[in-house]
VOPAGU-2260 file (C-alpha; in pm, 1 decimal, decimal comma):
REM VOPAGU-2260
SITE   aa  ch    i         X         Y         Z
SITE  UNK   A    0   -3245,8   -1186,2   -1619,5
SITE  UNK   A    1   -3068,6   -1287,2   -1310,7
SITE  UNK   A    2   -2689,2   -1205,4   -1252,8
SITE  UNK   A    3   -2453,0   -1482,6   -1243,6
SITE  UNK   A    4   -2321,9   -1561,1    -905,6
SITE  UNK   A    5   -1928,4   -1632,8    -920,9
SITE  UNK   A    6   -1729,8   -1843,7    -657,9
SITE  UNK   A    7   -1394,8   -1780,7    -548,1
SITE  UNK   A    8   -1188,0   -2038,9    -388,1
SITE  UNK   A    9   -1263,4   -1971,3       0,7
SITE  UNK   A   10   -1629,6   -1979,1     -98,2
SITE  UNK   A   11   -1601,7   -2353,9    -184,6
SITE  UNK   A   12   -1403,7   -2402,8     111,5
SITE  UNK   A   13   -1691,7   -2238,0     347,2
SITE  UNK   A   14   -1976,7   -2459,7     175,1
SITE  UNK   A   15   -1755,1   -2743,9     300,8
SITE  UNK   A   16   -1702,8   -2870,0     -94,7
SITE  UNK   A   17   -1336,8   -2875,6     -54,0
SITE  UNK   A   18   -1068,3   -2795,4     160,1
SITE  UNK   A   19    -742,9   -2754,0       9,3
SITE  UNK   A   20    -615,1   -2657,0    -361,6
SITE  UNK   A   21    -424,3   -2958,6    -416,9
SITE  UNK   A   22    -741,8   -3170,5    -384,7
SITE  UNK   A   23    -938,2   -2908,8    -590,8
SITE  UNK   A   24    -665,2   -2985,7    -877,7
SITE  UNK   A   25    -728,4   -3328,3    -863,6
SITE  UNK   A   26   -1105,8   -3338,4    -865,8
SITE  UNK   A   27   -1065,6   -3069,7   -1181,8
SITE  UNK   A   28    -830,4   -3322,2   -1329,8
SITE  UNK   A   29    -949,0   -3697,7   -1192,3
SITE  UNK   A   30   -1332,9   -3636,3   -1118,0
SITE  UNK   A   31   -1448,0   -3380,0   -1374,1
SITE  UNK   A   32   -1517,4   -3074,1   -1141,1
SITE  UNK   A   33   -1514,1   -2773,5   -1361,1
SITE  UNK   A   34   -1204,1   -2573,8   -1428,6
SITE  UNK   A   35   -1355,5   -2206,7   -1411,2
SITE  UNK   A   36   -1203,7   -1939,4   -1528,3
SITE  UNK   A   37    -896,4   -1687,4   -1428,0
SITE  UNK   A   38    -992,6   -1370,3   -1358,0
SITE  UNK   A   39    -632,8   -1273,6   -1252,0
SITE  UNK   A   40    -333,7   -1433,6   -1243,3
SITE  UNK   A   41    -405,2   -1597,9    -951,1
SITE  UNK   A   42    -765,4   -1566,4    -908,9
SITE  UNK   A   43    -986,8   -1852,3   -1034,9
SITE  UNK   A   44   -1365,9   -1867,7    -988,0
SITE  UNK   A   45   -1694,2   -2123,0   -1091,4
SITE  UNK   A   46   -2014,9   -2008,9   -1118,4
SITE  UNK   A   47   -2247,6   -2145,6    -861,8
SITE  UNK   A   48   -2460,7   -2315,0   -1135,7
SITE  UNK   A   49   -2131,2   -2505,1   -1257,7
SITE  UNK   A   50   -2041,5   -2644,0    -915,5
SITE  UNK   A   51   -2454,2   -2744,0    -818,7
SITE  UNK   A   52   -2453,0   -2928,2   -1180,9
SITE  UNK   A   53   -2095,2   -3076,6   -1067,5
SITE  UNK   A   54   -2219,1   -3201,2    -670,8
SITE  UNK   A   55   -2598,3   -3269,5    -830,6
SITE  UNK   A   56   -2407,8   -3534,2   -1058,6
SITE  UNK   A   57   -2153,2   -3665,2    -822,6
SITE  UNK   A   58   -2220,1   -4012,8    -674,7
SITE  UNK   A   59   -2330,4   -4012,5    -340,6
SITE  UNK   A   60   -2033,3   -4115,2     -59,4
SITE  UNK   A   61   -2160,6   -4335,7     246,3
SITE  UNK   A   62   -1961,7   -4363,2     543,5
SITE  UNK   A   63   -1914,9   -4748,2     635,2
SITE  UNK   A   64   -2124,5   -4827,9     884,6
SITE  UNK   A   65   -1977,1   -4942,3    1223,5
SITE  UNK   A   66   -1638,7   -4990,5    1278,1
């Protein structure tokens, strides 16, 4: 049995998923990135397999070409 892998905040932010907390609360609320849970009162983490289901199932965003 493998151990789950948890992800704080500043791990998303160094796998270049997201960037600021305001954004984060509007993917969890607009584009259906997972919640995760509170491990303190302010201390929220995913599990990696929550957030590779959540990019894996994202559409794909393409830079316009030129211009």
């Amino acid at each position: 049995m493998s151990q789950r892998k948890f992800l704080r905040f500043k791990d998303l932010k160094a796998r270049g998923i997201c960037n600021n907390h305001t954004t984060l609360q509007r993917w969890i609320q607009t584009r259906g990135f997972p919640p995760g849970r509170l491990i303190g009162p302010n201390t929220r983490v995913w599990t990696e397999e929550e957030v590779e289901a959540w990019l894996a199932a994202a559409p794909v965003r393409r830079k316009a070409v030129g211009g």
